[in-house]
BALOBA-1460 file (C-alpha; in Angstrom, 3 decimals):
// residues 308
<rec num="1" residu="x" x="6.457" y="-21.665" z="10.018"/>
<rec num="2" residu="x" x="7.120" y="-19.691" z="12.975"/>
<rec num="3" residu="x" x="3.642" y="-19.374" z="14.903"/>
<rec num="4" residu="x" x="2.670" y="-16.658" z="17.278"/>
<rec num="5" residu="x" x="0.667" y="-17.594" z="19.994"/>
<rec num="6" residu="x" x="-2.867" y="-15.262" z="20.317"/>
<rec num="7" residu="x" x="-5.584" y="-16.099" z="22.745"/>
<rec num="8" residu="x" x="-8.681" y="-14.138" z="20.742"/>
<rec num="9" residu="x" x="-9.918" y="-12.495" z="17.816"/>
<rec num="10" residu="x" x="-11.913" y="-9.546" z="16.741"/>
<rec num="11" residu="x" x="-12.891" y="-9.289" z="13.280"/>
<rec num="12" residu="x" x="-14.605" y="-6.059" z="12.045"/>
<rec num="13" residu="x" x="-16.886" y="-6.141" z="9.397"/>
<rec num="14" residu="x" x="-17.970" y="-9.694" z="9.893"/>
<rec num="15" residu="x" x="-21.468" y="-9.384" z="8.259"/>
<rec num="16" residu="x" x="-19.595" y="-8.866" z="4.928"/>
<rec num="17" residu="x" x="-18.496" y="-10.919" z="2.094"/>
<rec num="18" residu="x" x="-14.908" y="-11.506" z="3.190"/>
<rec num="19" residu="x" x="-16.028" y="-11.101" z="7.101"/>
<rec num="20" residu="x" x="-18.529" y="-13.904" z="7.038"/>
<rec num="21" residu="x" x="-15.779" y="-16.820" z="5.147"/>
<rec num="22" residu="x" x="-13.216" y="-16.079" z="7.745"/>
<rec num="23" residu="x" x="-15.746" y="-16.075" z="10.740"/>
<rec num="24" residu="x" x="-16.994" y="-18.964" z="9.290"/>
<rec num="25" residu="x" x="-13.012" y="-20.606" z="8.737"/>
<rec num="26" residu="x" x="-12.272" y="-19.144" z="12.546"/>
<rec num="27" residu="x" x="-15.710" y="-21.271" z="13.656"/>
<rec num="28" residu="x" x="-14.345" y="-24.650" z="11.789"/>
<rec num="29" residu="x" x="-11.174" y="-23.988" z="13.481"/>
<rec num="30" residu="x" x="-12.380" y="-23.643" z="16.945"/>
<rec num="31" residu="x" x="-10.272" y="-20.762" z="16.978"/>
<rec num="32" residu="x" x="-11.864" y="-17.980" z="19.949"/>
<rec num="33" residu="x" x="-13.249" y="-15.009" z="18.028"/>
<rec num="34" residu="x" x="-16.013" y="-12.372" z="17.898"/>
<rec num="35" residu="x" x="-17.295" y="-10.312" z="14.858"/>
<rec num="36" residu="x" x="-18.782" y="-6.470" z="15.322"/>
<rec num="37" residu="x" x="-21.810" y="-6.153" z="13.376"/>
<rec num="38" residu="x" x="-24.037" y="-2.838" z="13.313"/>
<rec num="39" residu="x" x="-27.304" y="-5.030" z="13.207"/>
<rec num="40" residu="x" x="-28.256" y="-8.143" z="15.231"/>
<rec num="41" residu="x" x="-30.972" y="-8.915" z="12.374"/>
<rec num="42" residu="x" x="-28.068" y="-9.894" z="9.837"/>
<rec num="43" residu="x" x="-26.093" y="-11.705" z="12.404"/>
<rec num="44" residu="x" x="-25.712" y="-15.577" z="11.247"/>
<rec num="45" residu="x" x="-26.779" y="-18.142" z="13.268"/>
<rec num="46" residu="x" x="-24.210" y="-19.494" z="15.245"/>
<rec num="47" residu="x" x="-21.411" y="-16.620" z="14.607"/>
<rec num="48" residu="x" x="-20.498" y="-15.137" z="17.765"/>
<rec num="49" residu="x" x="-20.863" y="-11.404" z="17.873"/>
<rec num="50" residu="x" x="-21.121" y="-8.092" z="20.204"/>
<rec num="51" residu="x" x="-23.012" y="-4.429" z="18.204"/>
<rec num="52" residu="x" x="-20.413" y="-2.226" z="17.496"/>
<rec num="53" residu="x" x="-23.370" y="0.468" z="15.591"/>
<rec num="54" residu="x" x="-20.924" y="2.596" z="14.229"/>
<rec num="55" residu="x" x="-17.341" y="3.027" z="12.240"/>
<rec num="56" residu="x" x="-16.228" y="7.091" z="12.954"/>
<rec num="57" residu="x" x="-13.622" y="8.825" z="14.969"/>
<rec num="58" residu="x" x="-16.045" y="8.447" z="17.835"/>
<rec num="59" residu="x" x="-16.657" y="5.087" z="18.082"/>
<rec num="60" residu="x" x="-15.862" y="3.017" z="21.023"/>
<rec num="61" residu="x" x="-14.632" y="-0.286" z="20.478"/>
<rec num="62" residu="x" x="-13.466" y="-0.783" z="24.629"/>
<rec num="63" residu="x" x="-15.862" y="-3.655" z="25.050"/>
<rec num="64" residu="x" x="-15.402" y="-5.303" z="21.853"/>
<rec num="65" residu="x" x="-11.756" y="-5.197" z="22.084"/>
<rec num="66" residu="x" x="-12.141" y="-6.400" z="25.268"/>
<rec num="67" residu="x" x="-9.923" y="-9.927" z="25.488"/>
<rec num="68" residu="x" x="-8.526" y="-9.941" z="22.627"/>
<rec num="69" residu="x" x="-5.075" y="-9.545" z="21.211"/>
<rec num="70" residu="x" x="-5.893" y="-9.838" z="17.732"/>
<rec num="71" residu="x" x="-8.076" y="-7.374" z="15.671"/>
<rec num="72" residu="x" x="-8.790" y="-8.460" z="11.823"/>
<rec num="73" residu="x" x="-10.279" y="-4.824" z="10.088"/>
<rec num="74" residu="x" x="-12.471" y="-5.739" z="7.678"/>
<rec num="75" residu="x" x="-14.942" y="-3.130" z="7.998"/>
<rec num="76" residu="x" x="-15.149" y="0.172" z="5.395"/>
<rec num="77" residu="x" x="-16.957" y="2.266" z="3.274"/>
<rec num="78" residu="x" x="-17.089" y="0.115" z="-0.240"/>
<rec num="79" residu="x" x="-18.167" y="-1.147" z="-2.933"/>
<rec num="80" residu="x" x="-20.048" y="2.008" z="-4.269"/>
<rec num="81" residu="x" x="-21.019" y="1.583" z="-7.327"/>
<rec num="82" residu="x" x="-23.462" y="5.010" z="-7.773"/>
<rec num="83" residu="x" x="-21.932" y="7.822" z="-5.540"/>
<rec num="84" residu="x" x="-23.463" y="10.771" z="-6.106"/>
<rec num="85" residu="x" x="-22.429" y="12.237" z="-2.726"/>
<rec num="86" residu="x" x="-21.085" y="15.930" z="-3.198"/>
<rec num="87" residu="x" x="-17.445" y="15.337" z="-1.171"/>
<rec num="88" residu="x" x="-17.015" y="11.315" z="-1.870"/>
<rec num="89" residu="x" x="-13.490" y="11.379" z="-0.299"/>
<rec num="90" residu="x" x="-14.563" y="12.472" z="3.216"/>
<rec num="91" residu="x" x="-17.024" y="9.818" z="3.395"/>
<rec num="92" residu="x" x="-14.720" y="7.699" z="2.966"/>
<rec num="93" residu="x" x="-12.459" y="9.479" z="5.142"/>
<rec num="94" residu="x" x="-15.168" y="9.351" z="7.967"/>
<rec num="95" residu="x" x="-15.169" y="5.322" z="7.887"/>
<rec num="96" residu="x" x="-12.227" y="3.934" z="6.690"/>
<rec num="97" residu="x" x="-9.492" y="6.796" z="7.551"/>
<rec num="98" residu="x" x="-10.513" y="8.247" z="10.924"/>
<rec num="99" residu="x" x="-13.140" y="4.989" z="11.910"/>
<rec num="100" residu="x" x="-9.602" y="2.867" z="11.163"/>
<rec num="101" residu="x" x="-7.259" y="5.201" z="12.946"/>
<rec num="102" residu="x" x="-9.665" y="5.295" z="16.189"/>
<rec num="103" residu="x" x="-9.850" y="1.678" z="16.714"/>
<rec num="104" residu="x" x="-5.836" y="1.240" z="16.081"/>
<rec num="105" residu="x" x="-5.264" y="3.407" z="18.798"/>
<rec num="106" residu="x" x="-7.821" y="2.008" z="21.186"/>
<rec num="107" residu="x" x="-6.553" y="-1.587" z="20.580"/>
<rec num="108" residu="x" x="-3.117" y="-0.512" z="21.065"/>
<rec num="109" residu="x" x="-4.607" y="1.193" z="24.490"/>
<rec num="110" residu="x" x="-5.840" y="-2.181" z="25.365"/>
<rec num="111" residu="x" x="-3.022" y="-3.895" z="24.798"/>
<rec num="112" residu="x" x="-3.791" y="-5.524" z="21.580"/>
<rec num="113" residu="x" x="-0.621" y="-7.453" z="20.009"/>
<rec num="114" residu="x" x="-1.207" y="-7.387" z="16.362"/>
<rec num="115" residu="x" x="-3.768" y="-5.526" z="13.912"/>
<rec num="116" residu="x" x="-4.284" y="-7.078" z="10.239"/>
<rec num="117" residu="x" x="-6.103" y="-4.000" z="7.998"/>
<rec num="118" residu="x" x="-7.010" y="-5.430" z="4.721"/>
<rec num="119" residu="x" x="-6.321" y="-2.361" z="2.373"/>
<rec num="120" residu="x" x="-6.921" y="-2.413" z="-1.390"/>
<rec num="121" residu="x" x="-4.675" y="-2.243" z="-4.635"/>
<rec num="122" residu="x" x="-5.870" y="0.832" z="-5.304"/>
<rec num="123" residu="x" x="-3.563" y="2.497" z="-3.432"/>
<rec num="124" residu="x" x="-1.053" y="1.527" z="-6.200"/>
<rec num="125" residu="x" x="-3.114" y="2.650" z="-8.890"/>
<rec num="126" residu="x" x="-6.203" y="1.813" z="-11.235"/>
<rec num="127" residu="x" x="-4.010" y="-0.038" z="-13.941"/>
<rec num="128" residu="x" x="-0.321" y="-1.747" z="-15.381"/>
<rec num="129" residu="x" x="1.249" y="-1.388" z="-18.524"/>
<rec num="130" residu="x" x="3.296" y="-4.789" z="-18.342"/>
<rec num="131" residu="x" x="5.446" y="-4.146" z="-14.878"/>
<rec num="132" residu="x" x="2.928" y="-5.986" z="-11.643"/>
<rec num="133" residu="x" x="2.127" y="-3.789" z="-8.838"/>
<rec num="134" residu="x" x="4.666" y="-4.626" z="-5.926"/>
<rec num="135" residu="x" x="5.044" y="-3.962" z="-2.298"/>
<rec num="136" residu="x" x="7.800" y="-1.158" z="-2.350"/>
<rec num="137" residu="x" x="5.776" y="1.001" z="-5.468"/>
<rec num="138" residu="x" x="5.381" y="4.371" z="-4.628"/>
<rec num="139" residu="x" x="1.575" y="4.812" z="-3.765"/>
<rec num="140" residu="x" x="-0.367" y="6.721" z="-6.462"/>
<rec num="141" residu="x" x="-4.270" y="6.125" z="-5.324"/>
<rec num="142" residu="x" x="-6.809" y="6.796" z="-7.764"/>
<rec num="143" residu="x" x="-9.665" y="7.141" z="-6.214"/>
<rec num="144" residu="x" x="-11.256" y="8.466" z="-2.965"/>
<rec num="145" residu="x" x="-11.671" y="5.217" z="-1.511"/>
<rec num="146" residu="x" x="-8.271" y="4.164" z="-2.236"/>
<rec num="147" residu="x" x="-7.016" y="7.695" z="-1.058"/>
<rec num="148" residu="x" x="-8.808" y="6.416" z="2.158"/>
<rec num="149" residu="x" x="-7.060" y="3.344" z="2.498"/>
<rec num="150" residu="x" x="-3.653" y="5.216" z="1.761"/>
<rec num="151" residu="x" x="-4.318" y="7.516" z="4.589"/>
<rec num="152" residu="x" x="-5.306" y="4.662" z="6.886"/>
<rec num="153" residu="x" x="-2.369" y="2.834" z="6.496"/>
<rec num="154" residu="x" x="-0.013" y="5.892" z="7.024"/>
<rec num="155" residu="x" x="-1.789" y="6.529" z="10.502"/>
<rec num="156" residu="x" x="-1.710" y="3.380" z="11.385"/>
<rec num="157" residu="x" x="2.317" y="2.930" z="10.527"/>
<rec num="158" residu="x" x="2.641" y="5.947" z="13.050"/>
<rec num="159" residu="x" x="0.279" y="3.998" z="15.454"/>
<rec num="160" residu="x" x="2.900" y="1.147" z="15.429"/>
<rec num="161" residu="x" x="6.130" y="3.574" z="15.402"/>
<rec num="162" residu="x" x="4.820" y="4.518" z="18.802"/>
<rec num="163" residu="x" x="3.129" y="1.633" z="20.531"/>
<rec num="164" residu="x" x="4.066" y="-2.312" z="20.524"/>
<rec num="165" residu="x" x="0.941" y="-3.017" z="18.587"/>
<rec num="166" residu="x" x="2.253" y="-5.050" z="15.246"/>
<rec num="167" residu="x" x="0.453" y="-4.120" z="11.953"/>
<rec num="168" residu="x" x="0.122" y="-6.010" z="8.947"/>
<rec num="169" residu="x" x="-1.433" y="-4.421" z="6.064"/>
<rec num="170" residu="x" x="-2.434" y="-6.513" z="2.992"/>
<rec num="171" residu="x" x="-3.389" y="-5.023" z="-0.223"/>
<rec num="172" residu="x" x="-6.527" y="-6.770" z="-2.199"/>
<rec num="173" residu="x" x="-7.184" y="-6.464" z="-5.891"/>
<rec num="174" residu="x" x="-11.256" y="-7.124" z="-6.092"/>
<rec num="175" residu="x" x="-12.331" y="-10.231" z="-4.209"/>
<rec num="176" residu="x" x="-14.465" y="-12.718" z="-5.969"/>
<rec num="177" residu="x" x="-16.612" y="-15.519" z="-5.062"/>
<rec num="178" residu="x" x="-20.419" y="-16.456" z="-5.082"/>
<rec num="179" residu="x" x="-22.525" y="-13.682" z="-4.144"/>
<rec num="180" residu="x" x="-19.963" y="-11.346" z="-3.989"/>
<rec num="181" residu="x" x="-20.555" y="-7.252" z="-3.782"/>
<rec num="182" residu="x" x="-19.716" y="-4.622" z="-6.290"/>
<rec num="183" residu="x" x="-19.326" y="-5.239" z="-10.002"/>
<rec num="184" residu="x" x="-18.697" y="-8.818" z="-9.467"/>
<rec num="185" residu="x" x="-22.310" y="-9.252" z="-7.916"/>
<rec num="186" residu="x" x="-23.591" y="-6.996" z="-10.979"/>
<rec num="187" residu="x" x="-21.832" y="-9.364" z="-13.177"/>
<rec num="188" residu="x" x="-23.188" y="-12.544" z="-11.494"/>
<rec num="189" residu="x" x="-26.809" y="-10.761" z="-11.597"/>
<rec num="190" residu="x" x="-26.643" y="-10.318" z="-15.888"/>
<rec num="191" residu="x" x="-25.225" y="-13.491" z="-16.199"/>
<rec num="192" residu="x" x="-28.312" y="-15.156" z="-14.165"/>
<rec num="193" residu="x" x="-31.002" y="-12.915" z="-15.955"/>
<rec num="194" residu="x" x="-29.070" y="-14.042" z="-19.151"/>
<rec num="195" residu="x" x="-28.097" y="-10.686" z="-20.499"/>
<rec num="196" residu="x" x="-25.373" y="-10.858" z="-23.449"/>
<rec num="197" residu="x" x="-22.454" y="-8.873" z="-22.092"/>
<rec num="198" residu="x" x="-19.947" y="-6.825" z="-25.171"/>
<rec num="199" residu="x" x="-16.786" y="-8.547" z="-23.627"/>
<rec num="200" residu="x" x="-15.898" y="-10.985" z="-25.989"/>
<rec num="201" residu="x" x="-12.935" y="-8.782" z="-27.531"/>
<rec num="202" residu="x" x="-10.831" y="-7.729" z="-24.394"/>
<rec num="203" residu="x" x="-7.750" y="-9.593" z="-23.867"/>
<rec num="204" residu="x" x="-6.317" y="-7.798" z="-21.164"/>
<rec num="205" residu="x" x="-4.549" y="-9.343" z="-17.415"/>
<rec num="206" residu="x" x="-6.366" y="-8.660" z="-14.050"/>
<rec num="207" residu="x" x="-5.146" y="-10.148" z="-10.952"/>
<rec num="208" residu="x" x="-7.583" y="-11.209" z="-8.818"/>
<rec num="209" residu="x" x="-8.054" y="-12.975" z="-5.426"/>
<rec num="210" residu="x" x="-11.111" y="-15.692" z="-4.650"/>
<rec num="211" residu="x" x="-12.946" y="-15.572" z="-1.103"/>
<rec num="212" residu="x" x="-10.707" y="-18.842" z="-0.230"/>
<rec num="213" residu="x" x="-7.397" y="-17.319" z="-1.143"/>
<rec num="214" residu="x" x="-8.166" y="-14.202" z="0.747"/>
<rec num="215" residu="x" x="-9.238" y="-15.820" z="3.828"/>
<rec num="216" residu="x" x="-6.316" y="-18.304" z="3.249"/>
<rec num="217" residu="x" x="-4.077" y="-15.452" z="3.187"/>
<rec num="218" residu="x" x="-5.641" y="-13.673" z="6.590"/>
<rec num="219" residu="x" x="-5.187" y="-16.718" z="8.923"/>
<rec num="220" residu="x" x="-1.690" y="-17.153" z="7.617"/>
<rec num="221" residu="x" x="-1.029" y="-13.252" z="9.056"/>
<rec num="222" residu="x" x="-2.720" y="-13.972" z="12.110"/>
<rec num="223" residu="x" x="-0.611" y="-17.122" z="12.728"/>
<rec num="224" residu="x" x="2.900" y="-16.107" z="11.498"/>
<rec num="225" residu="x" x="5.374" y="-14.428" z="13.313"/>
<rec num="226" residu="x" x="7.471" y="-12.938" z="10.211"/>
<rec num="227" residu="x" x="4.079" y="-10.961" z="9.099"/>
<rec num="228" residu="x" x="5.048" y="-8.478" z="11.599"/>
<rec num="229" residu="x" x="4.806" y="-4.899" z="10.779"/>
<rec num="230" residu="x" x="4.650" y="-5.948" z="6.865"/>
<rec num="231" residu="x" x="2.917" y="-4.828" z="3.883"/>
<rec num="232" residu="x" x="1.950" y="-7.437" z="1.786"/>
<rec num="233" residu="x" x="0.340" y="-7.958" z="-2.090"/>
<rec num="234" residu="x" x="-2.312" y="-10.912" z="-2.246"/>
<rec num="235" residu="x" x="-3.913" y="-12.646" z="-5.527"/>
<rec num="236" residu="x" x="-4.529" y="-15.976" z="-6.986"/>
<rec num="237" residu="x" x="-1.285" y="-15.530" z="-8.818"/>
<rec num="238" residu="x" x="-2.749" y="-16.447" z="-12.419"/>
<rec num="239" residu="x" x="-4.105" y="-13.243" z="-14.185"/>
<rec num="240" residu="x" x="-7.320" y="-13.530" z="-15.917"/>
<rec num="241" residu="x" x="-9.043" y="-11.307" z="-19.049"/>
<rec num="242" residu="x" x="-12.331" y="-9.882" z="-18.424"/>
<rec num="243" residu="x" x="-13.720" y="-12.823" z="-20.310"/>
<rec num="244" residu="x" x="-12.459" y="-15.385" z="-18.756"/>
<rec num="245" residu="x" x="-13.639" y="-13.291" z="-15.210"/>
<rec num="246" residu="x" x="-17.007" y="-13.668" z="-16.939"/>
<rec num="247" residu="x" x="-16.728" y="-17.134" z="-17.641"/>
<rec num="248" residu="x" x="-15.477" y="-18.001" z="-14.453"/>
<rec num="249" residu="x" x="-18.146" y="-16.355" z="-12.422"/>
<rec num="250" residu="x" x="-20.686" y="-18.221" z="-14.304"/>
<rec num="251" residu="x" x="-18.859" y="-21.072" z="-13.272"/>
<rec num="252" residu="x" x="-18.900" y="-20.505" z="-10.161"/>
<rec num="253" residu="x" x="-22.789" y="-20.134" z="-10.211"/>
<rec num="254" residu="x" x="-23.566" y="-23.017" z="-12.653"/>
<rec num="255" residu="x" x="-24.976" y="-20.797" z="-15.676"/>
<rec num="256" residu="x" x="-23.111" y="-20.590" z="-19.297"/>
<rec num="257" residu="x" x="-23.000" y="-16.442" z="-19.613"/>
<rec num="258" residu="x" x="-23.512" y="-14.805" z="-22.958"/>
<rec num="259" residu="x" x="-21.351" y="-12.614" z="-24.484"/>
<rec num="260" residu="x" x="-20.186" y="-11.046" z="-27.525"/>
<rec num="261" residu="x" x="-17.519" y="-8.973" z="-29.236"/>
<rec num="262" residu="x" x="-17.829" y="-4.919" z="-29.497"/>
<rec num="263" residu="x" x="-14.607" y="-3.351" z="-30.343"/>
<rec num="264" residu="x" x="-12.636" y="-2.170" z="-27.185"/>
<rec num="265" residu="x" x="-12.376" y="1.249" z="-28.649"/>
<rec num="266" residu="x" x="-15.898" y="1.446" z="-29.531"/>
<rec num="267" residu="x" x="-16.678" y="0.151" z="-25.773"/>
<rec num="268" residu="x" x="-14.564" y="2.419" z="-24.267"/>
<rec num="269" residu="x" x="-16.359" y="5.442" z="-25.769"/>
<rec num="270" residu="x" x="-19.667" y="3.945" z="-24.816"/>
<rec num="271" residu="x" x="-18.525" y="4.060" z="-20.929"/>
<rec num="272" residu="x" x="-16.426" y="6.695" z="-21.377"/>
<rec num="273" residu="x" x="-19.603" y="8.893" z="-22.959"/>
<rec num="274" residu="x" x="-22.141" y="7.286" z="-19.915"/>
<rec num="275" residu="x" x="-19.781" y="8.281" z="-17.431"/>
<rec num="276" residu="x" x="-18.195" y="5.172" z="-16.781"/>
<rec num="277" residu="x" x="-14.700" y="6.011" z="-17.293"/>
<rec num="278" residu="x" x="-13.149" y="3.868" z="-14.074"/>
<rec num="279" residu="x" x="-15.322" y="0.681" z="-15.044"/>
<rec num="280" residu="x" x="-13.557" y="1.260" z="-18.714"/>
<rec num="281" residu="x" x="-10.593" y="0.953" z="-16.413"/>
<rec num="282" residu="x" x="-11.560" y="-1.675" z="-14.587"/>
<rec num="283" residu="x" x="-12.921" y="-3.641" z="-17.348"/>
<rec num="284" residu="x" x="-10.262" y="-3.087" z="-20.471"/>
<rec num="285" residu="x" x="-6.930" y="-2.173" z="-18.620"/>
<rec num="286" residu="x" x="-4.504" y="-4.441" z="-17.261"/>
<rec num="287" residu="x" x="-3.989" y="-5.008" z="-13.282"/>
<rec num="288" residu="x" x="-1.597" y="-7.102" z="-12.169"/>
<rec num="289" residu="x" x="-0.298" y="-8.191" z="-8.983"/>
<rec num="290" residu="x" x="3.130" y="-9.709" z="-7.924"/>
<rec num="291" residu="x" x="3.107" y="-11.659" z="-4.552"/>
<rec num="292" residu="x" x="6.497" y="-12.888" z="-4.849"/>
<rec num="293" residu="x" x="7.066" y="-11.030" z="-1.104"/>
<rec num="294" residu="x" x="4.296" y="-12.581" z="0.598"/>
<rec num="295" residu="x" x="5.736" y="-15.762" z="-0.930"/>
<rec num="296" residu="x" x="9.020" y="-15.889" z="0.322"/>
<rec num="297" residu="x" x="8.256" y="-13.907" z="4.006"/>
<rec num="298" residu="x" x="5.175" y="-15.818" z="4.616"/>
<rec num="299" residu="x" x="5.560" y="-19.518" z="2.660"/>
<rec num="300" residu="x" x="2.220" y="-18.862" z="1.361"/>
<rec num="301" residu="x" x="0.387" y="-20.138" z="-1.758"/>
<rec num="302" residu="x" x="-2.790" y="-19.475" z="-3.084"/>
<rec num="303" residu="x" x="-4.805" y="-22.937" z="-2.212"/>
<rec num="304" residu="x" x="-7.672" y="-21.843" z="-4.859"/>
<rec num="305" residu="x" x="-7.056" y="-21.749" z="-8.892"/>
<rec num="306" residu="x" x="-9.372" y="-19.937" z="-10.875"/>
<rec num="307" residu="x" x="-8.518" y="-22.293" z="-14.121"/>
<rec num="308" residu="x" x="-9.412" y="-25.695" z="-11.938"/>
């Protein structure tokens, strides 16, 4: 592998599900790092941190940034499960657009070498019919928060057309793990309180990626040279039906879930009729993610299997 040499490490969002396993991963390393966090009351013990209260176009990251040559962007609007906001794109806009675009330009203003913005699938689309998602599809976002993360990433490309700051952008299908956020948590929540879930018929292919692959994944784009100004595709590389998601998040918690069969059609109408037509999405279509590219470029494999 050909290794870049960096000296420290800002990671945004640290308080959060992916931000606290790579702060924690940095820690084991000894590698020199510090998270932002908006509140000192949910900082964990230990995990070296400065405030950073806000994400906006008017945020100033000069002291945070101050050091380092690395910045790992974690932090965004997510994970929204209820938004009944009247204009849910420029919320996200505010945070993960212009908040994003503000801090590239500062770090390249401080002389920051390389900026890793973990982006989302999404910006591909909300579902497959048989060919994977790759790295040169033409972006067709399909929701505000992936419109977000489209816009982000074009700003930032014109960051890096004009400064020496490197960019690597990696794009996530949904993260998983043990208390994760968003419909994973809500999953792991039924599945504790024992609540039968109407799964049992869908037999379709999600790519996913677990906490360890994702973090994995990150300190193999800090490291190597060749993930200069790259996009990249992550996932666990084996696809899994809703299901077996169920199944394996109860395994991952240590509780058998209950489910049974309701015919996908019939399901479909149910969300479709209680205004749940992306989780429909989410839950029935197919998602799938080819990584060959960060394969070859980066020598990477996922070190976590779902089916172990």
């Amino acid at each position: 592998m050909s290794h870049r040499k960096y000296n420290k490490i800002l990671v945004t969002g640290s308080n959060g599900f992916v931000g606290k396993a790579l702060c924690q991963t940095l820690r084991n390393r000894g590698d020199n790092y510090v998270g932002s966090v908006r509140d000192k009351a949910h900082v964990k013990k230990g995990q070296d941190f400065i405030i950073v209260e806000s994400l906006d176009k008017n945020t100033d990251w000069r002291k945070a940034l101050d050091g380092c040559d690395t910045v790992i962007h974690l932090a965004a609007r997510a994970h929204i499960l209820n938004d009944n906001l009247d204009d849910p794109l420029a919320a996200f806009r505010l945070i993960n657009t212009e908040g994003t675009l503000n801090l590239a330009e500062q770090a390249a203003e401080c002389g920051v070498s390389r900026f890793i913005f973990l982006s989302s699938i999404g910006v591909n689309g909300s579902m497959t019919s048989g060919i994977p998602f790759s790295s040169n599809d033409v972006p067709y976002p399909h929701s505000p928060y992936a419109v977000s993360k489209l816009e982000a990433e074009i700003g930032l490309r014109a960051i890096a057309d004009r400064s020496s700051l490197e960019l690597v952008i990696i794009r996530s299908p949904a993260i998983y793990g043990k208390n994760a956020p968003g419909n994973f948590g809500l999953i792991e929540k039924f599945i504790r309180l024992g609540i039968p879930l109407p799964f049992g018929s869908i037999n379709n292919k999600r790519s996913l990626v677990a906490i360890e692959n994702i973090v994995s994944f990150i300190i193999i784009c800090i490291e190597n040279k060749k993930a200069k100004n790259e996009l990249f595709l992550v996932s666990d590389d084996e696809d899994l039906s809703t299901l077996e998601i169920i199944q394996l998040m109860g395994k991952l918690i240590g509780k058998n879930p209950r489910t049974f069969r309701l015919p996908v059609k019939l399901l479909r109408g149910m969300l479709t009729i209680l205004g749940k037509r992306q989780a429909a999405v989410s839950l029935i279509s197919d998602l799938q993610v080819d990584i060959d590219h960060s394969r070859e470029v980066l020598e990477w494999s996922p070190p976590f299997s779902p089916r172990k």
